[in-house]
N, CA and C atoms as a LAMMPS dump frame, in Angstrom:
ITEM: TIMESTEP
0
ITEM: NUMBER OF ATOMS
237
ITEM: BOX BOUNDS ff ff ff
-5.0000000000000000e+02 5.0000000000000000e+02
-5.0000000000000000e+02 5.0000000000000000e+02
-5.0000000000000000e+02 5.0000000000000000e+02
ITEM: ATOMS id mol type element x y z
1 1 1 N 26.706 -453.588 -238.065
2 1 2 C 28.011 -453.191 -238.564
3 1 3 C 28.729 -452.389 -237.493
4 2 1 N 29.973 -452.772 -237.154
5 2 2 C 31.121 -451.887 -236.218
6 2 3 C 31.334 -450.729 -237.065
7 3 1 N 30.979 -449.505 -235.695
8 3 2 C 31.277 -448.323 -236.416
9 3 3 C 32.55 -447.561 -235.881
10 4 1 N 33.29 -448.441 -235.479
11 4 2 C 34.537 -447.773 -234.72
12 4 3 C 35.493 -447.754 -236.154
13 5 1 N 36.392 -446.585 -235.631
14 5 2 C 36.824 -446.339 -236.955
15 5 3 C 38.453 -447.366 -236.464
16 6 1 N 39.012 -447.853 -237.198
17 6 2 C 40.264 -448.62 -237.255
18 6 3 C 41.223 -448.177 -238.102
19 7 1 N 42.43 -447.563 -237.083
20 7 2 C 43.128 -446.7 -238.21
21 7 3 C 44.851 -447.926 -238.236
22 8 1 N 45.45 -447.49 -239.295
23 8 2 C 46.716 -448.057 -239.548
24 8 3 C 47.445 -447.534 -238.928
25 9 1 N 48.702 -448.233 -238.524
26 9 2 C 49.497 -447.615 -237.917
27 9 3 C 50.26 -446.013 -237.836
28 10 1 N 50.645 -446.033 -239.572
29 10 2 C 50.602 -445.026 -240.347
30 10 3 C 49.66 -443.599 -240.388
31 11 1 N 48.281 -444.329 -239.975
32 11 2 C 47.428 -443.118 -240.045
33 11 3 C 47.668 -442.6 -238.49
34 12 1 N 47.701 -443.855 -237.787
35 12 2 C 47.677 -443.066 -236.269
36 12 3 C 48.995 -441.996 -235.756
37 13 1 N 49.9 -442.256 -236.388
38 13 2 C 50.844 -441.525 -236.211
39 13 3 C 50.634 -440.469 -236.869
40 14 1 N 50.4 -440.427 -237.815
41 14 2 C 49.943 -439.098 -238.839
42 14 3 C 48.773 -438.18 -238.194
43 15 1 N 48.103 -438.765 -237.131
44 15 2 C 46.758 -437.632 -236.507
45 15 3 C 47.501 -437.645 -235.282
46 16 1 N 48.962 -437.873 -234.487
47 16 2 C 48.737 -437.804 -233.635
48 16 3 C 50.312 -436.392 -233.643
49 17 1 N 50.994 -436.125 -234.534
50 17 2 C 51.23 -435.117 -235.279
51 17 3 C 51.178 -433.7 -235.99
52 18 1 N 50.157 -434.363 -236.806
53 18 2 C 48.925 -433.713 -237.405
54 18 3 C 48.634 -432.119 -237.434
55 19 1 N 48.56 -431.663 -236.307
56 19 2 C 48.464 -430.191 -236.222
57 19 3 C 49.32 -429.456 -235.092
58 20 1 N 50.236 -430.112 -235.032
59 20 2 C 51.615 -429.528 -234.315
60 20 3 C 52.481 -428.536 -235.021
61 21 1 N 52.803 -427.438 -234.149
62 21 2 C 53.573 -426.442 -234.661
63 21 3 C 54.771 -426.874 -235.055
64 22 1 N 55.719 -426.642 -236.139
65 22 2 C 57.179 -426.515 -236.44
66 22 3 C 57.981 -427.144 -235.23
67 23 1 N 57.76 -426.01 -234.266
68 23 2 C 58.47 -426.048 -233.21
69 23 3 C 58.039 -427.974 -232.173
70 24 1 N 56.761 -427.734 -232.261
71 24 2 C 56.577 -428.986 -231.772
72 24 3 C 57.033 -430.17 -232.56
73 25 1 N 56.948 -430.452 -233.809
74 25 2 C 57.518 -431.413 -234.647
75 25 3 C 58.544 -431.464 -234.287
76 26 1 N 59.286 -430.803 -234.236
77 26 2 C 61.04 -430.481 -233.868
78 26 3 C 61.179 -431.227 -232.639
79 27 1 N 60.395 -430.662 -231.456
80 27 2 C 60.701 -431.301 -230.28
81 27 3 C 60.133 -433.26 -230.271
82 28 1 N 59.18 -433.594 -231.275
83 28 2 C 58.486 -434.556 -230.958
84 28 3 C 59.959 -435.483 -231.698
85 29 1 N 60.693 -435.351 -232.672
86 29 2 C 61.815 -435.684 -233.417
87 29 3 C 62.774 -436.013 -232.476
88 30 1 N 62.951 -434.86 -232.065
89 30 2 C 64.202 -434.925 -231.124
90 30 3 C 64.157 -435.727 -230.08
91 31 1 N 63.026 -435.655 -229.225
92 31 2 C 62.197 -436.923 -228.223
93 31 3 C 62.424 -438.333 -229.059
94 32 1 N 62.309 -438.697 -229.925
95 32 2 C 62.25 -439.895 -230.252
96 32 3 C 63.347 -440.544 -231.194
97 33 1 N 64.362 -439.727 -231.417
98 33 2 C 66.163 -439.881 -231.965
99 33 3 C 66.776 -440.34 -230.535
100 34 1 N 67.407 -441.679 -230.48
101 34 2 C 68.228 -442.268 -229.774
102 34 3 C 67.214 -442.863 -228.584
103 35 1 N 65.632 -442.642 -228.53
104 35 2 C 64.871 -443.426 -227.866
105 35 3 C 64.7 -445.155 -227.965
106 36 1 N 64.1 -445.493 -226.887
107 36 2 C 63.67 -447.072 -227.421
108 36 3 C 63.285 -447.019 -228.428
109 37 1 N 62.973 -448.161 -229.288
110 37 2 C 62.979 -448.876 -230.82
111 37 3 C 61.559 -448.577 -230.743
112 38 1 N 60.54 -448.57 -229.73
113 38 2 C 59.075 -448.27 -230.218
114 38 3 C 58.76 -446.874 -231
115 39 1 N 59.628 -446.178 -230.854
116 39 2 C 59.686 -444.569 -231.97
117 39 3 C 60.05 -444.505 -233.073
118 40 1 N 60.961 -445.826 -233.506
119 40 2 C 61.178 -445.709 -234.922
120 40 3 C 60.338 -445.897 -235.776
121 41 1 N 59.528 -446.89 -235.504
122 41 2 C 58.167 -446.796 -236.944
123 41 3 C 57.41 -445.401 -236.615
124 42 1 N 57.492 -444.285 -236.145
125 42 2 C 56.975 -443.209 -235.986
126 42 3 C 57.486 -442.194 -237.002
127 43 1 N 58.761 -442.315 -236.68
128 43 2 C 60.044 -441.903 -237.351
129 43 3 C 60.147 -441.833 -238.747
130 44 1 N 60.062 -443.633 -239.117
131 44 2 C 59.635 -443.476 -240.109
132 44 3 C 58.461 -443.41 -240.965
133 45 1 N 57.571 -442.866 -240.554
134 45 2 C 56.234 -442.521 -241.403
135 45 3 C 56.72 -440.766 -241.764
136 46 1 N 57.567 -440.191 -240.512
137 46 2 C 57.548 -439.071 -240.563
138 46 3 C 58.635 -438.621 -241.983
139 47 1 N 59.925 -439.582 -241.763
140 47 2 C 60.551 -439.588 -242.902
141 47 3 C 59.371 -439.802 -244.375
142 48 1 N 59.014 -440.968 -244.374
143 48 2 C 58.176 -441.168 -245.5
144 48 3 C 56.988 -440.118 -246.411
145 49 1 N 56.771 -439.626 -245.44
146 49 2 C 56.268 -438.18 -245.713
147 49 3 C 57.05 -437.177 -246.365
148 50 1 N 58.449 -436.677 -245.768
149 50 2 C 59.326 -435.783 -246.143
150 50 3 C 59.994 -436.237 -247.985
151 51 1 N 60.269 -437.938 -247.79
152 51 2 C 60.511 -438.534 -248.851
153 51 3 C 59.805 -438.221 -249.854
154 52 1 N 58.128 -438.402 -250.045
155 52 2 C 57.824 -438.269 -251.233
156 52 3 C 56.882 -437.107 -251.648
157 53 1 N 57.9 -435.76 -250.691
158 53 2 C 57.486 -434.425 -251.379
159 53 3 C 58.651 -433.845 -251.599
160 54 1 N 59.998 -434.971 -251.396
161 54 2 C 60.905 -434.096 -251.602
162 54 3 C 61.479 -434.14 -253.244
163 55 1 N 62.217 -433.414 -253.547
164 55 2 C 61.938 -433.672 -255.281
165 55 3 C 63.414 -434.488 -255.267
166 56 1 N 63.802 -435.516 -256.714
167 56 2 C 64.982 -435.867 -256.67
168 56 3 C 66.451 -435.298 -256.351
169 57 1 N 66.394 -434.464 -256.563
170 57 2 C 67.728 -433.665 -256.039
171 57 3 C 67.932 -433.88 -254.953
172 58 1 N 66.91 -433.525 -253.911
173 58 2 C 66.309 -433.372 -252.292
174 58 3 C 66.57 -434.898 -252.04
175 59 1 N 66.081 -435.923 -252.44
176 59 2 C 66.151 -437.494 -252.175
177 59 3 C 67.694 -437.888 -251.974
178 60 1 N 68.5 -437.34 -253.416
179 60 2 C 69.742 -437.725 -253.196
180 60 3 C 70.385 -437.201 -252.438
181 61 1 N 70.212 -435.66 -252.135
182 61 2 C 71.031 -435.171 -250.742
183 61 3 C 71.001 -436.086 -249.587
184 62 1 N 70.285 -436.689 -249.48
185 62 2 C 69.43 -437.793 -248.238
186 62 3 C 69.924 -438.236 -248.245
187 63 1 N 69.842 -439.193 -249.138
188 63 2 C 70.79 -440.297 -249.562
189 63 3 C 71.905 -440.481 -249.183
190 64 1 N 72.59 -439.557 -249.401
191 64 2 C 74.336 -439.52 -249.397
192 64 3 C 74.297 -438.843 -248.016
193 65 1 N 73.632 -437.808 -246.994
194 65 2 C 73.713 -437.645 -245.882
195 65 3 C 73.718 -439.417 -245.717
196 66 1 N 72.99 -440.013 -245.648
197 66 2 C 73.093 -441.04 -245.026
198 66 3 C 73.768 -441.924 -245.171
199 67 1 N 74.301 -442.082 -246.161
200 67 2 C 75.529 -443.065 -246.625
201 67 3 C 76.396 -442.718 -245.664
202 68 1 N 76.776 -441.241 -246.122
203 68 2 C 78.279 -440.681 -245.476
204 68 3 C 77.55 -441.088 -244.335
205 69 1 N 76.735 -440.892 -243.07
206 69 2 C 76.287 -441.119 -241.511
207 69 3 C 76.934 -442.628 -241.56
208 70 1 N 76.261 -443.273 -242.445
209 70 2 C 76.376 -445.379 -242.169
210 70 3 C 78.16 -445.405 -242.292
211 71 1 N 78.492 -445.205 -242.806
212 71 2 C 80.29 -445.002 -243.275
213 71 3 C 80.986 -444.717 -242.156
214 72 1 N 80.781 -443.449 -241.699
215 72 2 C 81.167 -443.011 -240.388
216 72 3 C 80.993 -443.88 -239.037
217 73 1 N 79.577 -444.743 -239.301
218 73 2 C 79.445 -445.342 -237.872
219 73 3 C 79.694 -447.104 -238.215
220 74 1 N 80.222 -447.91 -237.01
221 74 2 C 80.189 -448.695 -237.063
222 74 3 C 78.924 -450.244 -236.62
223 75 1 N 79.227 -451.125 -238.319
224 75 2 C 77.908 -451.537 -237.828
225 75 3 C 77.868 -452.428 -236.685
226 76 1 N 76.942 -452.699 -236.24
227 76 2 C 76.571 -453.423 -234.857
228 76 3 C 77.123 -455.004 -234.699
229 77 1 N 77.353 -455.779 -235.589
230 77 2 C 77.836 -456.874 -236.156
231 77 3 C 78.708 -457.069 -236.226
232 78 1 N 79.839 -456.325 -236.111
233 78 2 C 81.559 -455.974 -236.903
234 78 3 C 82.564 -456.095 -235.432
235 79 1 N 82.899 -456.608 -235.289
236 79 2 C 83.949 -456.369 -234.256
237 79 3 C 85.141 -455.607 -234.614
C-alpha cells in the first residue's frame, strides 16, 4: 500500500496558509489580487472559508460589495 499522503487541491492550499500571521495572510492576498490566473483557485478556497463562517447578514454584505464591484466594471466581452 502507498503511504504518501495525497492531498486536494483545497487541502494544499489550506496547509500552505495554515499558520500564518494576520499580517501574513494580508500580504499573501494582496500578492495574489491582480496576479496571473494560477492564484485564483487559491483565492478562492480562501474566500470559501470566510464564506461559510460568515453568518447571513455577513454573506449578503458580500454579495452586494460584489455586485456593486461587477456593475462598476466592465465585462470583458462588451465592447
Amino acid at each position: 500500500m502507498n503511504n504518501n499522503i495525497i492531498l486536494t487541491l483545497r487541502q494544499a492550499i489550506i496547509q500552505r496558509v495554515h499558520d500564518k500571521s494576520e499580517d501574513e495572510l494580508a500580504e499573501v492576498i494582496e500578492d495574489s489580487v491582480g496576479s496571473d490566473e494560477r492564484s485564483l483557485p487559491g483565492l478562492g478556497v480562501l474566500f470559501e472559508l470566510i464564506w461559510q463562517e460568515s453568518d447571513p447578514s455577513t454573506q449578503k454584505q458580500l454579495v452586494g460589495m460584489l455586485h456593486h464591484q461587477l456593475s462598476e466594471t466592465k465585462a470583458p466581452l462588451q465592447s
